[in-house]
C-alpha positions in Angstrom: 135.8 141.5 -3.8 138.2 139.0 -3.1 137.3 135.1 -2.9 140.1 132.8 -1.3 140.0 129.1 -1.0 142.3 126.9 0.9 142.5 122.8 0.6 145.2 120.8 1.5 144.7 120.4 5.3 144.2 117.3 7.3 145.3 114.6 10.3 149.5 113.7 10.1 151.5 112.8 12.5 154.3 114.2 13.9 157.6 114.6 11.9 154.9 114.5 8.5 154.4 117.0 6.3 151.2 118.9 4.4 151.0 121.0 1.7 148.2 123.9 1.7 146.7 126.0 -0.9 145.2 128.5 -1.4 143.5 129.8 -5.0 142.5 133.7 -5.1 140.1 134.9 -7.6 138.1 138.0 -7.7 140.0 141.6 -7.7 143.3 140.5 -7.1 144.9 143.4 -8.1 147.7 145.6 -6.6 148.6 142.7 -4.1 150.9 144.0 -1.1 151.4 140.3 0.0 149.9 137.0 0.4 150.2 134.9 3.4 149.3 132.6 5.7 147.8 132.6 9.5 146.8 129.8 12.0 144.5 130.0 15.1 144.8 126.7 17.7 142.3 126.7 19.9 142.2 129.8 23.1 144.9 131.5 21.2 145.2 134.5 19.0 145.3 134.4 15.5 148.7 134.2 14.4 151.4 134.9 11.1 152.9 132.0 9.7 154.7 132.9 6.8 153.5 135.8 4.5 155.1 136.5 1.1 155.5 140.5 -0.2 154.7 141.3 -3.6 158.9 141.9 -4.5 159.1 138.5 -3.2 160.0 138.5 -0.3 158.9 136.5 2.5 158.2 136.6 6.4 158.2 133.4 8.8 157.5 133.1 12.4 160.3 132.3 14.3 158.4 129.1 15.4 158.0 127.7 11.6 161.4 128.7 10.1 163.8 126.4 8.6 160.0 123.9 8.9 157.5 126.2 6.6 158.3 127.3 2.9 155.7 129.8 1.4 155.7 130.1 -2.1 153.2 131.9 -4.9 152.3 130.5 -8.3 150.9 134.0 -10.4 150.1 131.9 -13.1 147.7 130.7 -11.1 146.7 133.2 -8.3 147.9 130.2 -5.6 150.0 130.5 -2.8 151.2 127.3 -1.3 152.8 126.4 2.2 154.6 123.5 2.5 155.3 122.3 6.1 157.6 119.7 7.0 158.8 117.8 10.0 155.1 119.0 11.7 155.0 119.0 15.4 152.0 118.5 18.1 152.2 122.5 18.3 151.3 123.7 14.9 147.5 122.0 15.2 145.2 124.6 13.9 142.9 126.2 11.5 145.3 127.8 8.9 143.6 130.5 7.4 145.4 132.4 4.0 145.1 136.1 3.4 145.7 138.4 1.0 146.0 142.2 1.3 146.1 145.0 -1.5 145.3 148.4 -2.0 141.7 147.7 -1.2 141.3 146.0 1.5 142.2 142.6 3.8 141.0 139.3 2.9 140.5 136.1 4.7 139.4 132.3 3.1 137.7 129.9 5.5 140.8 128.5 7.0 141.8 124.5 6.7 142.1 122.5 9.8 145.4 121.1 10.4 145.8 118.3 13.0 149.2 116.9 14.1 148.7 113.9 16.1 149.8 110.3 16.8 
């Protein structure tokens, strides 16, 4: 089993920035990538920013150039930093982590951009 837990949400207002994390534990082994997801309220879960296990990384078109994803081995965390934060990206941020056994999903951390 896999264990994820996020932190790092929170109320800011537009143009802030957050930082979330997200610490795995359990059988994190043979990772395929780690990522992060958002749901805002009546809408589909969505991808964020997801990062492979070459290093490579994925963004929604909606986050880029905003969003940086970034993964700490050392300490099985995978961060996203998000700047200049608009109205639009309110949601529950949920991480995830997929390897050879299976698809895993933390709590999810509510993020609330607001004046």
């Amino acid at each position: 089993q896999v264990q994820l837990v996020e932190s790092g949400g929170g109320l800011v207002q537009p143009g802030g920035s957050l930082r979330l994390s997200c610490v795995a534990s359990g059988n994190i082994f043979r990772i395929n990538a780690m990522g992060w997801y958002r749901q805002a309220p009546g809408k589909p879960r969505e991808l964020v920013a997801r990062i492979i296990s070459g290093g490579s990384t994925n963004y929604a078109d909606s986050v880029k150039g905003r969003f940086t994803i970034s993964r700490d081995n050392a300490k099985n965390t995978v961060y996203l930093q998000m700047n200049s934060l608009k109205s639009e990206d309110t949601a529950v941020y949920y991480c995830n982590l997929d390897n050879d056994w299976g698809d895993y999903w933390g709590q999810g951390t509510q993020v609330t951009v607001s004046s």
